[in-house]
C-alpha positions as CSV (number, residue, x, y, z in Angstrom):
1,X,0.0,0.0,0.0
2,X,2.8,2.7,0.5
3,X,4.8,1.8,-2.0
4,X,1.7,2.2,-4.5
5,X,0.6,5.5,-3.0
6,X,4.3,6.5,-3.3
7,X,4.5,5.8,-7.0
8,X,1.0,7.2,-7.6
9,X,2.0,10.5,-6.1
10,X,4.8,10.4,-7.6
11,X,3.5,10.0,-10.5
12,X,0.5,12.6,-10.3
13,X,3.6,15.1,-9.3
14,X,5.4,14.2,-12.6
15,X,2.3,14.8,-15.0
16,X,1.7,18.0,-12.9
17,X,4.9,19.4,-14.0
18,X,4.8,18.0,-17.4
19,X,1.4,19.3,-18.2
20,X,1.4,22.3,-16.1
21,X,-2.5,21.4,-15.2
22,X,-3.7,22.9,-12.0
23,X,-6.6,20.3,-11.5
24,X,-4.1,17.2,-10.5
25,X,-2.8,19.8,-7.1
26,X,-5.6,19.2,-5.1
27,X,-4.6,14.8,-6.4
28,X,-1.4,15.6,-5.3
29,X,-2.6,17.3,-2.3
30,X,-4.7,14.6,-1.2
31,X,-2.4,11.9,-1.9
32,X,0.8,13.1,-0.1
33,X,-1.6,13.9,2.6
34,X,-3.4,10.4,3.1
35,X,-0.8,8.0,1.9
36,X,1.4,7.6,5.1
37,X,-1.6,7.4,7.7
38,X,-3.7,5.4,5.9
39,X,-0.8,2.9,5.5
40,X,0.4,3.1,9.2
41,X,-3.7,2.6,10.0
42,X,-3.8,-0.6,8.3
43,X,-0.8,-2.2,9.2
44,X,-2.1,-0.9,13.1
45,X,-5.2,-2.6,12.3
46,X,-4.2,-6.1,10.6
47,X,-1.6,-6.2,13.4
48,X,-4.1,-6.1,16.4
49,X,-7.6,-6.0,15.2
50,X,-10.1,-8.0,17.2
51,X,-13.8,-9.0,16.2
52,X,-14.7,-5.7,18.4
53,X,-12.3,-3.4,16.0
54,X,-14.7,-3.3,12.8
55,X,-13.6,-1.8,9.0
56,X,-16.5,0.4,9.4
57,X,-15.6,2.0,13.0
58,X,-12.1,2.0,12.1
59,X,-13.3,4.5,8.9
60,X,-15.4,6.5,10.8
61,X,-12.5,7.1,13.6
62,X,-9.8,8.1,10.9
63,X,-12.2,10.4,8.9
64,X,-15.2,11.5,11.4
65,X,-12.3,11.3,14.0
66,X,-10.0,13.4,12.2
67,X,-12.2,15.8,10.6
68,X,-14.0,16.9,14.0
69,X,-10.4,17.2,15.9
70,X,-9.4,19.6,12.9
71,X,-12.6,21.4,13.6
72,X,-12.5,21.2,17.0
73,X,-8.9,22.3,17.3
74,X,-9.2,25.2,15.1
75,X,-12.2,26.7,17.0
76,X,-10.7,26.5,20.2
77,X,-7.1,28.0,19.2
78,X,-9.0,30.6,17.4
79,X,-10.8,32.0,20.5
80,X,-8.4,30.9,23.2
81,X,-4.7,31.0,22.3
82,X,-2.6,34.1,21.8
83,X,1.2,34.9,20.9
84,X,2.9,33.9,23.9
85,X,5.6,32.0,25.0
86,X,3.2,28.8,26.4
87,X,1.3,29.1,22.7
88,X,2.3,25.9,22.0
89,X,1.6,24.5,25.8
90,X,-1.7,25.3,24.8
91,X,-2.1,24.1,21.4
92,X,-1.1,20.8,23.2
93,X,-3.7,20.8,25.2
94,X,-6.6,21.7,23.1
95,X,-5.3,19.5,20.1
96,X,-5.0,16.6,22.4
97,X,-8.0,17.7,24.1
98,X,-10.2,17.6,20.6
99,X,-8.7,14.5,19.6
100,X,-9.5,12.6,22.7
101,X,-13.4,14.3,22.2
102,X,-13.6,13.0,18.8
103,X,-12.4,9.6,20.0
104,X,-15.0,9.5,22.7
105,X,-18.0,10.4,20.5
106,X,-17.3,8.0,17.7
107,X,-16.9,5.0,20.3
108,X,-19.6,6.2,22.5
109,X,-21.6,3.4,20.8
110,X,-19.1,0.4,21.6
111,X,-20.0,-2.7,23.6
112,X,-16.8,-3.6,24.5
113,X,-14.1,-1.6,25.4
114,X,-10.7,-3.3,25.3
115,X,-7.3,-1.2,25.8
116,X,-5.8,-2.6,22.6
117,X,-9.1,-1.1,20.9
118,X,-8.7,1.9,22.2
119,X,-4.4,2.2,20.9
120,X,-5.5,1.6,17.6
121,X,-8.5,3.8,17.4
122,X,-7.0,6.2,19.1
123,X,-4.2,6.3,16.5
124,X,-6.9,6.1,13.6
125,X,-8.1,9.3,15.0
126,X,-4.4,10.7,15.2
127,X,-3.6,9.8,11.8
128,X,-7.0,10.8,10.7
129,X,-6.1,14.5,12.1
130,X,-2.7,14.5,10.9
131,X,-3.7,13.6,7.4
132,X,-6.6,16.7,7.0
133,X,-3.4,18.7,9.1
134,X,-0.8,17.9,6.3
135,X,-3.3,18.7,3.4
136,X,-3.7,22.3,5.2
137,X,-0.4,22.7,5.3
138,X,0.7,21.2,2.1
139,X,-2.3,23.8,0.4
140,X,-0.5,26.8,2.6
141,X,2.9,26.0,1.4
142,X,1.8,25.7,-2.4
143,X,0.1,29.4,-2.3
144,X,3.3,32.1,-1.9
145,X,3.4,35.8,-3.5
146,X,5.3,34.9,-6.8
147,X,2.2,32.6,-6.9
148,X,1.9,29.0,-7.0
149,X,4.9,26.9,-5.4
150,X,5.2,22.9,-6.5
151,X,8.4,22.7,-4.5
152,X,7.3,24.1,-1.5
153,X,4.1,21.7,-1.4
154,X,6.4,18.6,-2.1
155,X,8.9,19.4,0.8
156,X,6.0,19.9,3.3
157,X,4.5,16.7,2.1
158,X,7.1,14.6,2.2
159,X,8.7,16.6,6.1
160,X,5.5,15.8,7.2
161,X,5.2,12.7,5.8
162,X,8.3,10.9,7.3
163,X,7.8,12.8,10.6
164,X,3.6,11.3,10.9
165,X,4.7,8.5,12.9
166,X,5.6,10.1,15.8
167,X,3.0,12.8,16.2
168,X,-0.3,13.2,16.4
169,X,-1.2,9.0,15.7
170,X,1.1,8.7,18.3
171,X,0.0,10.9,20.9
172,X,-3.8,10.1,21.0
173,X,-3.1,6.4,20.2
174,X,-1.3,6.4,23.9
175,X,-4.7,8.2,25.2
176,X,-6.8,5.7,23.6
177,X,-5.1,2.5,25.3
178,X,-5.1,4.0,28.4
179,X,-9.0,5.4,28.4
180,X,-10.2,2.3,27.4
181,X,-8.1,0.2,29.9
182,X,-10.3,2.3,32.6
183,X,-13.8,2.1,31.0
184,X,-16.0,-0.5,32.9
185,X,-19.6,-0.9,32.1
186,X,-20.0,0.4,28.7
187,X,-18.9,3.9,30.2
188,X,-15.8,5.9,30.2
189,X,-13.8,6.9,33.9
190,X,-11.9,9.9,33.8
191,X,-9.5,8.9,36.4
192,X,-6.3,10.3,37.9
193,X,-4.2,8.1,35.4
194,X,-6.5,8.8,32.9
195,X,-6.1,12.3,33.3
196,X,-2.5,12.2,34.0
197,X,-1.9,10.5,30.6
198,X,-3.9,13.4,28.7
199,X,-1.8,16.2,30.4
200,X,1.8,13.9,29.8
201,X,0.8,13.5,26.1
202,X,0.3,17.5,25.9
203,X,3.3,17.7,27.0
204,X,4.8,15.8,24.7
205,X,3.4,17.3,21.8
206,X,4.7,20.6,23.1
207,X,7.7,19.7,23.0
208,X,7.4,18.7,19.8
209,X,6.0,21.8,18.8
210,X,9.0,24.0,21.0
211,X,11.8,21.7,18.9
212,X,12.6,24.4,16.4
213,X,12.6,26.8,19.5
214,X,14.5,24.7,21.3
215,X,17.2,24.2,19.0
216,X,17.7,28.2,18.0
217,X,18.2,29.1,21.5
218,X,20.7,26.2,22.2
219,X,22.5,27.7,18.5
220,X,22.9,30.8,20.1
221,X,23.3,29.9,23.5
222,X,26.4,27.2,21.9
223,X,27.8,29.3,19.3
224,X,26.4,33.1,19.4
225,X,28.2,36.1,19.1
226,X,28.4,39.3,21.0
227,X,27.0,41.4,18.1
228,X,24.1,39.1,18.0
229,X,23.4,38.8,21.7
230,X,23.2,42.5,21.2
231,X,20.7,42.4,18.8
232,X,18.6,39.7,20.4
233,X,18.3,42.2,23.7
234,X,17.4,44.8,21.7
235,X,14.3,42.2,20.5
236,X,16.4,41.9,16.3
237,X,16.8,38.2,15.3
238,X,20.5,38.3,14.5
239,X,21.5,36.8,10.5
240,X,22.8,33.5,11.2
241,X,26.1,32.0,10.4
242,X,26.8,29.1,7.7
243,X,28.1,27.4,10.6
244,X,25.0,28.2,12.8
245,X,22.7,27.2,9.9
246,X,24.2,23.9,10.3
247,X,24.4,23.6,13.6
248,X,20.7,24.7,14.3
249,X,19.3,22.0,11.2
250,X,21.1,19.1,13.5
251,X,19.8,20.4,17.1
252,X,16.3,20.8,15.2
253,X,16.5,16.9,14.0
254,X,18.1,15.4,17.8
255,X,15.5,17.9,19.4
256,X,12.5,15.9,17.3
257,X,14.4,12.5,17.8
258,X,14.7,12.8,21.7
259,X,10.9,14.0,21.5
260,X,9.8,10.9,19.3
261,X,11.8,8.5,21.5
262,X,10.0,10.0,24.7
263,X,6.4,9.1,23.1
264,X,7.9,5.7,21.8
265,X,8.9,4.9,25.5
266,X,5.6,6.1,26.6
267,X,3.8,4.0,24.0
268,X,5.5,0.9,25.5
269,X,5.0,1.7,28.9
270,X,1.2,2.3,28.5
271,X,0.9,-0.6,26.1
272,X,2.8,-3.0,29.1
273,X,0.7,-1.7,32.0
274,X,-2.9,-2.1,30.5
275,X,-1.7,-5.3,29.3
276,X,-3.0,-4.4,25.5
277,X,-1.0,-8.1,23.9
278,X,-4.4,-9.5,25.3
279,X,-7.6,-8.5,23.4
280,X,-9.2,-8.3,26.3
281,X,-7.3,-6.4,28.9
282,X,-8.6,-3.6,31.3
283,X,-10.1,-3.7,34.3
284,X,-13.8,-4.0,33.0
285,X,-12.8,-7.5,32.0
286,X,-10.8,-8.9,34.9
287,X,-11.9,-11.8,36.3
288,X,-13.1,-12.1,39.4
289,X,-12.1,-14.9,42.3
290,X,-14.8,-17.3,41.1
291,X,-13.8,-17.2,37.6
292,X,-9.7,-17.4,38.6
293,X,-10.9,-20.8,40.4
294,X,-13.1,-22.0,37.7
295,X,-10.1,-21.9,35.4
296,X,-7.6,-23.4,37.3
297,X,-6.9,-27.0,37.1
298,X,-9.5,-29.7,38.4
299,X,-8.7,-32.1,41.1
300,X,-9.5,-35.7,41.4
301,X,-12.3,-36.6,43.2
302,X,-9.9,-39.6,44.9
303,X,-7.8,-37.5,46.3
């Protein structure tokens, strides 16, 4: 599946150029966009799909999922967020926030909640919101003032696209597992851990977010000048260096590495403690003391 989505977008980018046609952008839009989620989604799904986890629900989290978290997300920044230096504290929060609503809303319906359920629809919804993301951003990068950009829409696509499995699929896949892992009679807990989990996964995608932030003030801090700590107190972004060019492009990457191992670990450590390798993990489902004696091995009667 990606390498067919690959070779169709590359293709649709080839006869774009050739032909000059503006009616195959929004195809290559689209397909830059979707190909990496949807692919990740499926192989997520065929992985660790249960009778519970159907095609059907799956769809509706990655595209009703995604398209009301995008919604949601761009309401709430709209009214709430300002320039600041915790801007992108709070876009964690409410992007995470609208994610985890969309999630709840589309499963509200479920019988059965099992944690590794609620990892994979909980990345459908991530991927599903990171797809409509990267077509917004691909369509902002293709519009400049010398007028329409190719180049600028492939870089975003493909950045984005090699960066999509370690954002937002990620980050609301770990909410998933762990919300599910609590429900208990059809119904959703917000507990402590629950809660904990949704403010260590804003976190984390601030972080992400502060990476490029992060890694000009450690240029400067590592290799700045007096002329340019002169202009940065008089509130002037100094004209880099070659060398600080360089320097800033690796701290960027290692900042985004250490941020994508941190959700990584985080993945594992949720998916170990709800004990998602069993389809039906979680604490709705334990068993009680009759059932643990019922299972365990019979004696003879002569004994």
């Amino acid at each position: 599946m990606l390498l067919a989505g690959l070779a169709l977008w590359a293709a649709s980018l080839v006869v774009t150029l050739l032909t000059g046609n503006a009616n195959l952008v929004p195809t290559l839009i689209l397909l830059g966009s979707f190909v990496v989620p949807i692919t990740l989604l499926m192989w997520a799904h065929q992985r660790w799909h249960d009778q519970h986890l159907t095609t059907e629900l799956l769809l509706g989290a990655f595209i009703g999922g995604g398209v009301l978290g995008v919604l949601a997300a761009s309401l709430l920044e709209a009214y709430f967020l300002d320039p600041s230096p915790a801007l992108f504290l709070g876009v964690g929060l409410i992007e995470e926030a609208a994610k985890l609503g969309a999630l709840i809303l589309i499963t509200r319906k479920l019988p059965h909640r099992h944690a590794r359920d609620g990892f994979v629809l909980g990345a459908a919804v991530g991927l599903g919101f990171a797809a409509f993301e990267t077509a917004g951003y691909a369509f902002n990068a293709l519009l400049t003032v010398q007028g329409l950009s190719l180049s600028a829409l492939v870089q975003t696509e493909l950045v984005r696209g090699i960066l999509t499995p370690f954002g937002h699929g990620l980050w609301t896949a770990i909410l998933g597992g762990v919300l599910f892992y609590y429900a208990r009679d059809g119904r959703y807990r917000y507990t402590a851990p629950v809660v904990l989990t949704y403010l260590l996964v804003s976190v984390i995608h601030a972080l992400w977010d502060y990476s490029h932030s992060i890694a000009l003030a450690l240029t400067f801090l590592f290799t700045g000048t007096r002329w340019q700590y002169e202009l940065l107190s008089r509130g002037y972004l100094p004209q880099p260096t070659e060398e600080q060019t360089h320097v800033f492009t690796l701290l960027s990457l290692l900042s985004l590495a250490v941020v994508a191992l941190l959700g990584l670990i985080t993945l594992r450590v949720a998916w170990r403690r709800t004990g998602a390798n069993k389809p039906s993990g979680g604490p709705q489902d334990s068993p009680g003391p009759s059932t643990v004696r019922a299972a365990g091995p019979r004696r003879n009667s002569s004994a």
